[in-house]
C-alpha positions in Angstrom: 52.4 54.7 -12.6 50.4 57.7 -13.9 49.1 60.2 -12.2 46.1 59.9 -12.5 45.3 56.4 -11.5 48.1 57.5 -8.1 45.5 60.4 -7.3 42.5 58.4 -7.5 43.6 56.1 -4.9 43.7 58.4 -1.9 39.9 58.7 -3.0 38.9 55.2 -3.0 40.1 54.5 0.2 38.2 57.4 2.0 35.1 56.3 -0.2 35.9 52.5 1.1 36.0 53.8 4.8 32.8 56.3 4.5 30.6 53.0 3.2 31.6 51.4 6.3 31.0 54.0 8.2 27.4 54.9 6.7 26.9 50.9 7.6 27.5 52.0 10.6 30.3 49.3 11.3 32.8 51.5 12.7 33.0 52.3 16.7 35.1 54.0 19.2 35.7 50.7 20.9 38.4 50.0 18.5 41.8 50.3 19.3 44.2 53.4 18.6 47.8 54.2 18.7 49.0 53.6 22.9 45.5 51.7 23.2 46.1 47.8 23.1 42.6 47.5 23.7 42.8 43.1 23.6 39.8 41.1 24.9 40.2 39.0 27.7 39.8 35.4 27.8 36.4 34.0 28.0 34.9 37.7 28.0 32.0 36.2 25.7 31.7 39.4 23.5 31.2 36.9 20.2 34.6 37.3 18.8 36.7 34.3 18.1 40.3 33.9 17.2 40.4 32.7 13.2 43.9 33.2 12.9 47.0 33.8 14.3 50.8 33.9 13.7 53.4 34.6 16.5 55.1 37.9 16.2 58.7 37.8 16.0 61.7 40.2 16.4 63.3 39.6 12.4 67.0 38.4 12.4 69.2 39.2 9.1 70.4 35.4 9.5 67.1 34.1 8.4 65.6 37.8 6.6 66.8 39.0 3.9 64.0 42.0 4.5 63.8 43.6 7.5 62.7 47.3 7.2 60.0 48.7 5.3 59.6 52.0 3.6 57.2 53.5 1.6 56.2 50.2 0.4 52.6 47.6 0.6 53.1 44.4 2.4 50.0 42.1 1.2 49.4 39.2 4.0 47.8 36.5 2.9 46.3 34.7 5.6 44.1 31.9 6.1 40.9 31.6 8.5 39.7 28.7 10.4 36.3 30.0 11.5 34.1 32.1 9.8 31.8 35.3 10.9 29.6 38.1 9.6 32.9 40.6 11.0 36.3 40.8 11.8 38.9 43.1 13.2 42.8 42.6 12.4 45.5 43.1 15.0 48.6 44.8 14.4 52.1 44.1 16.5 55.0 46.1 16.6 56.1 44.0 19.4 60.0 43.7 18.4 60.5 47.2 17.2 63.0 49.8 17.8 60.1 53.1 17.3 56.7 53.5 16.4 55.6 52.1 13.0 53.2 54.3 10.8 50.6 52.3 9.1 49.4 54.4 6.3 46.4 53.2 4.9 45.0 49.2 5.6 42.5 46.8 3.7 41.5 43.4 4.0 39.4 41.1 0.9 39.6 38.0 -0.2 42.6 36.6 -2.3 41.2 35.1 -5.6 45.1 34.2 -7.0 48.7 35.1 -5.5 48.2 39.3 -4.8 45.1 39.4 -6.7 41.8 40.0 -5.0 38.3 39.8 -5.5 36.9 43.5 -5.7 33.4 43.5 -4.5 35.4 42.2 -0.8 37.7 45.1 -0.6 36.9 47.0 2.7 38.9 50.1 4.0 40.3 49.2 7.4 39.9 51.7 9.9 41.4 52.4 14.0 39.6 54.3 16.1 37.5 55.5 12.8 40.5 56.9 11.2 42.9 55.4 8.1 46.1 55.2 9.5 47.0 54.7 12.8 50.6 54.5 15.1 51.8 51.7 16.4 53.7 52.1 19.5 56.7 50.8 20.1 56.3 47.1 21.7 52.7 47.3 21.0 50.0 46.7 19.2 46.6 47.9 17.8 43.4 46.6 17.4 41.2 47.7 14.4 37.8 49.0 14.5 35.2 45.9 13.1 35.1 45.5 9.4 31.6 44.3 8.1 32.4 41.8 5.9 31.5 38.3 5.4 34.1 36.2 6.4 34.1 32.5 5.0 35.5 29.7 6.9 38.6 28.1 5.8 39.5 31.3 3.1 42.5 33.0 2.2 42.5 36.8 3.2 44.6 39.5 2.2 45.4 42.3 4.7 47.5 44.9 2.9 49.3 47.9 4.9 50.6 50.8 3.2 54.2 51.8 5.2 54.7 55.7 4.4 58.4 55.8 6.5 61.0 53.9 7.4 59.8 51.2 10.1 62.8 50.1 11.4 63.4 46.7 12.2 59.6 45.4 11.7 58.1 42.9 13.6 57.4 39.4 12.1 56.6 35.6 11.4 59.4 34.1 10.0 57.6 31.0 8.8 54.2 31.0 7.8 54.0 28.5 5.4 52.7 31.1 3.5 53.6 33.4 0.5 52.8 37.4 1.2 53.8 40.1 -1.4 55.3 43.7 -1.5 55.3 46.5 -3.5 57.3 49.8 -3.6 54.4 52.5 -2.8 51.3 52.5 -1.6 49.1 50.2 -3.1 46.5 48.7 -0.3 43.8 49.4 -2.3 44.7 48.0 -5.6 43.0 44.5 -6.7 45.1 43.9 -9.5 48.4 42.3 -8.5 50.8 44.1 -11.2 52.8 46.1 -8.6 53.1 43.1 -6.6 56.5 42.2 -7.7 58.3 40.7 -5.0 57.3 37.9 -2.8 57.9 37.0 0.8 58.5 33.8 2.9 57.9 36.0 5.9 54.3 38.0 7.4 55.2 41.4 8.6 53.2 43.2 11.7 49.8 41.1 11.4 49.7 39.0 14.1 45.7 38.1 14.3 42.7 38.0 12.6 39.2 38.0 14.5 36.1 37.4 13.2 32.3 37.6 15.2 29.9 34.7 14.8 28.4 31.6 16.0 31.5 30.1 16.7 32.1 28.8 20.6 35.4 30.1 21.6 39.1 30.2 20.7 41.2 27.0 20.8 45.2 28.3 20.6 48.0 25.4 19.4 51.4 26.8 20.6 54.4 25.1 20.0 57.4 25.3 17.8 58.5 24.1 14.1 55.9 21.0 14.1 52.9 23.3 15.3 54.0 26.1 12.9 53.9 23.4 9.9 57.6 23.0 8.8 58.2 21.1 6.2 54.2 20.5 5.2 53.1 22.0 1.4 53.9 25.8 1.1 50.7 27.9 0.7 48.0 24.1 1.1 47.4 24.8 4.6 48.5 21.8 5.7 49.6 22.0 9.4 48.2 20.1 12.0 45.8 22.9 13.5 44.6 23.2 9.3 43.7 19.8 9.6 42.0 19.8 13.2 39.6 22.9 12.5 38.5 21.0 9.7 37.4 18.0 12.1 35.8 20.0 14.2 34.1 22.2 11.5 33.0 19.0 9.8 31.9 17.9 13.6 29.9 21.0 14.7 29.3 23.0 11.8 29.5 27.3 12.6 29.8 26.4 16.4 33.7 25.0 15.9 35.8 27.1 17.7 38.3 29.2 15.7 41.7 27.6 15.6 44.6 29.4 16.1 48.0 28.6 15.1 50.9 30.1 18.0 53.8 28.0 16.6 57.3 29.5 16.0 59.8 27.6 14.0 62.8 26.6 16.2 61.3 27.8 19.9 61.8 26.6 22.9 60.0 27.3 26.3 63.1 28.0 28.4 65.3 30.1 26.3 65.3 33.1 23.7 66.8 32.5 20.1 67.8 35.1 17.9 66.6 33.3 15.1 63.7 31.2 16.7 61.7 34.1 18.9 61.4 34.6 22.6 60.9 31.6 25.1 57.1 30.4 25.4 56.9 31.2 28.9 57.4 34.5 28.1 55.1 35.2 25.4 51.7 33.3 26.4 50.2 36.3 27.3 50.4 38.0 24.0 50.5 35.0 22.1 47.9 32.6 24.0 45.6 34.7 26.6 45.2 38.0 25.0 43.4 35.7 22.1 39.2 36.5 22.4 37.4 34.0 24.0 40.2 31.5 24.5 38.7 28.3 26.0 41.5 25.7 24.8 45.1 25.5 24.8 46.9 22.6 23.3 50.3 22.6 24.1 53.6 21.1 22.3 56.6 22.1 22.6 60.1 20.9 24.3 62.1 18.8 21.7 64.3 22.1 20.8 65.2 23.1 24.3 66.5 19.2 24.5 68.1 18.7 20.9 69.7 22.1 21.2 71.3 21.3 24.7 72.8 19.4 22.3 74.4 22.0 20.1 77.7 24.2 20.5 76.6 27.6 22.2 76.8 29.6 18.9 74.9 31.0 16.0 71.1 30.9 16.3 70.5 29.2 19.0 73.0 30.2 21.0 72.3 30.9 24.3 72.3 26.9 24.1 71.4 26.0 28.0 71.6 22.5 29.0 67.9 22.2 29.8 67.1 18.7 32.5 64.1 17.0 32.3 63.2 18.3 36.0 63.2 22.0 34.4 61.2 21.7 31.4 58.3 19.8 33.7 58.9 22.9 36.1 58.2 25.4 33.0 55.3 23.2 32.5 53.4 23.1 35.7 53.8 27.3 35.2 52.1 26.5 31.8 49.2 24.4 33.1 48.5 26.9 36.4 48.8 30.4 34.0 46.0 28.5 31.7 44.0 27.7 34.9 44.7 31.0 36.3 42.6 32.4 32.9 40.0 29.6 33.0 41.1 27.5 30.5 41.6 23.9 29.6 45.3 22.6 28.5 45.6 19.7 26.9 49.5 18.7 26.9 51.0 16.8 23.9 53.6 14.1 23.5 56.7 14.8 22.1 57.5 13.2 19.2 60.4 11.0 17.7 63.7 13.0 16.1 65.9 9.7 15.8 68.0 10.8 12.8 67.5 14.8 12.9 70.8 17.2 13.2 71.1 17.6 17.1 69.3 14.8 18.4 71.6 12.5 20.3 70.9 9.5 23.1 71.2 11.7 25.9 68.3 14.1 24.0 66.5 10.8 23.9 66.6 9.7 27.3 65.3 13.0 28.4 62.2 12.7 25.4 61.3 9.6 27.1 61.5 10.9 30.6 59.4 14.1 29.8 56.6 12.0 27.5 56.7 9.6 30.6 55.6 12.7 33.0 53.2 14.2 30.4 51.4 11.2 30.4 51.5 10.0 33.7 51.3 13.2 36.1 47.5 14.3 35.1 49.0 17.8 35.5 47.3 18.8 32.4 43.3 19.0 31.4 44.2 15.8 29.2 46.7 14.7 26.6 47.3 13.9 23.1 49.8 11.3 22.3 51.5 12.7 19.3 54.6 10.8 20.2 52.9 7.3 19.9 50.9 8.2 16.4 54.1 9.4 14.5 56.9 6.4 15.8 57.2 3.7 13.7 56.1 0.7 15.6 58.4 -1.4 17.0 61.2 1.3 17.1 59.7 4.4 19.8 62.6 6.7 18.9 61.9 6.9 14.8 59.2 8.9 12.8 57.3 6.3 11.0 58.8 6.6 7.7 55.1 7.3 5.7 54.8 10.3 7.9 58.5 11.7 7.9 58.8 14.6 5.5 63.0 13.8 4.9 64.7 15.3 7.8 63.4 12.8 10.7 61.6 15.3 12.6 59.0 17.2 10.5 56.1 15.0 9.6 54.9 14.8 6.2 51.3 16.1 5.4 49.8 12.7 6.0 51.9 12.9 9.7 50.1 16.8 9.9 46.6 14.6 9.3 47.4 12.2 11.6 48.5 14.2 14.6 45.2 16.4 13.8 43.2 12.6 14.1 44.4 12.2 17.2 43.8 15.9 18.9 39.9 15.8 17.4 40.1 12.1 19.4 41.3 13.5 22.4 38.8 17.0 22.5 36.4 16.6 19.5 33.6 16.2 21.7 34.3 18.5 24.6 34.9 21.2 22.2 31.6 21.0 21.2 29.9 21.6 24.2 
């Protein structure tokens, strides 16, 4: 690159942060490096989850990149609700040192790495460019006065001066993010964007301020995450419910975040598939702003890979009994209550025909689905299980929402499953 156009940058992002500055969008109540400064549930503040994506330690049997250096990751991510500000969190929850954010910047994406110049803001931490993040910790920016559409695409870019070690991550956000060699935050064009990524590296939310009323969190595992559903159409279930509820209540939906980790399970770590629900609902679930919701699904791994040989990634694979997962449950539904909110428990749902289902997986499915529905241990339910089996047959996806593997819905079983949660909460959300 010439010099020239490498001095100038330097410049543009200390003019970007100054104008926010002189807008006088910048205070000290943002977080800095040891600071994790994250807003406790139902603290009514006016910041709103938009977006979410569970942070992971990377494994090189599912990454091939791992460690930055001197290099721009762009995120792309995509909103639910919208506001007149947001603030971006940064985890470094998984590394092995502190990672040294160089510069940041957040705008609009108009087309792959490409962004829409008059949205390019400087972000800032603690009113300064760059900005530490400890080691297992995370950082909350200062605001960023911006207007933030509902239901947009986002770039957050973050310029890595040194080695980061092994850097925290989503492994699959149904999503395409970018990276360049250098630093390039601050450039709109998307030449230097050269490779793209399957992954999302250190950005683990997105908050916005606005009308909205609260923060609803789905956590679960492959089916909440999307798996299997359109790359880069935002087609997951939790897609499809914000739009319900946005078409519903207008600005006062709730933001919808999306806590779903391909391959977790709420008993037991993974390699591959992240760190066992129970033990990451704090960060994942109740550090989120304003959280007043929780829908809940997830179980089928922690039975179909009871299944499995104990090996690879999965491995530790427990035998996990019915009597334990409703136990991890009932922790679950009294941590949510514990924080003041509502859980809504979901169903799980057919995997007749997937790799390491099995009768004995089956039998337990049933027994679980028969608790969940039965035990009015949770806030209420949503009975994914009975919208996605083909009638008649209670163990089989119905074969027009089965994406191909017997597990995964389709889009129109993404749709479907988001029907039936709006059903379920549409109205009490709105209140």
């Amino acid at each position: 690159m010439p010099a020239g156009i490498r001095d100038l940058r330097p410049r543009r992002l200390a003019a970007l942060a100054v104008l926010s500055l002189l807008s006088g969008v910048l205070t000290t109540a943002g977080a800095h490096a040891g600071a994790p400064d994250l807003p406790a549930a139902g603290s009514g503040d006016g910041w709103v989850g938009t977006w979410g994506a569970s942070a992971m330690a990377p494994s090189a049997l599912v990454s091939g990149v791992q460690t930055l250096n001197n290099q721009t990751v762009r995120n792309i991510v995509h909103t639910s609700v919208g506001g007149r500000e947001l603030r971006i969190r940064l985890s470094n929850a998984f590394g092995n040192q502190a990672v040294d954010v160089g510069a940041a910047t957040v705008a609009r994406e108009l087309l792959g790495a490409q962004l829409d110049a008059d949205t390019l803001r400087a972000v800032t931490f603690h009113g300064s460019p760059s900005v530490t993040i400890p080691t297992g910790g995370s950082v909350l920016s200062d605001p960023v006065r911006m207007p933030v559409p509902a239901q947009a695409n986002l770039a957050v870019s973050l310029y890595l001066p040194r080695p980061t070690g092994p850097a925290t991550y989503h492994q699959d956000p149904q999503q395409t993010s970018y990276l360049s060699a250098g630093d390039h935050a601050a450039d709109v064009a998307a030449d230097a964007y050269s490779t793209t990524l399957a992954t999302s590296f250190l950005v683990d939310a997105v908050q916005v301020r606005g009308p909205a009323r609260g923060t609803l969190v789905a956590v679960g595992d492959s089916i909440t995450d999307g798996a299997q559903g359109q790359w880069n159409a935002n087609t997951r279930w939790p897609d499809f419910l914000f739009r319900r509820l946005a078409a519903a209540h207008g600005t006062a939906a709730p933001g919808v975040v999306n806590e779903g980790i391909s391959g977790n399970r709420v008993l037991n770590d993974s390699v591959c598939f992240g760190t066992n629900l129970l033990s990451r609902l704090d960060r994942d679930v109740f550090s989120q702003p304003n959280v007043r919701t929780v829908v809940l699904l997830e179980g089928l791994n922690d039975l179909g890979f009871s299944q499995e040989p104990n090996s690879g990634c999965t491995a530790p694979n427990t035998e996990v009994s019915v009597a334990a997962l409703i136990a991890a449950y009932r922790r679950i539904i009294d941590r949510a209550h514990a924080h003041g909110v509502r859980i809504y428990g979901g169903t799980l749902t057919p995997a007749q025909g997937f790799e390491y289902w099995n009768a004995a997986a089956e039998q337990k499915r049933r027994q679980v689905n028969a608790w969940i529905l039965g035990s009015r241990a949770f806030d209420g339910v949503i009975d994914f299980a009975s919208v996605l089996a083909y009638p008649g047959h209670p163990e089989l996806l119905d074969p027009k929402y089965d994406s191909g593997d017997h597990l995964h819905p389709n889009d129109g079983g993404y749709q479907a499953m988001a029907d039936a949660a709006f059903a379920a909460l549409g109205k009490q959300i709105g209140r």
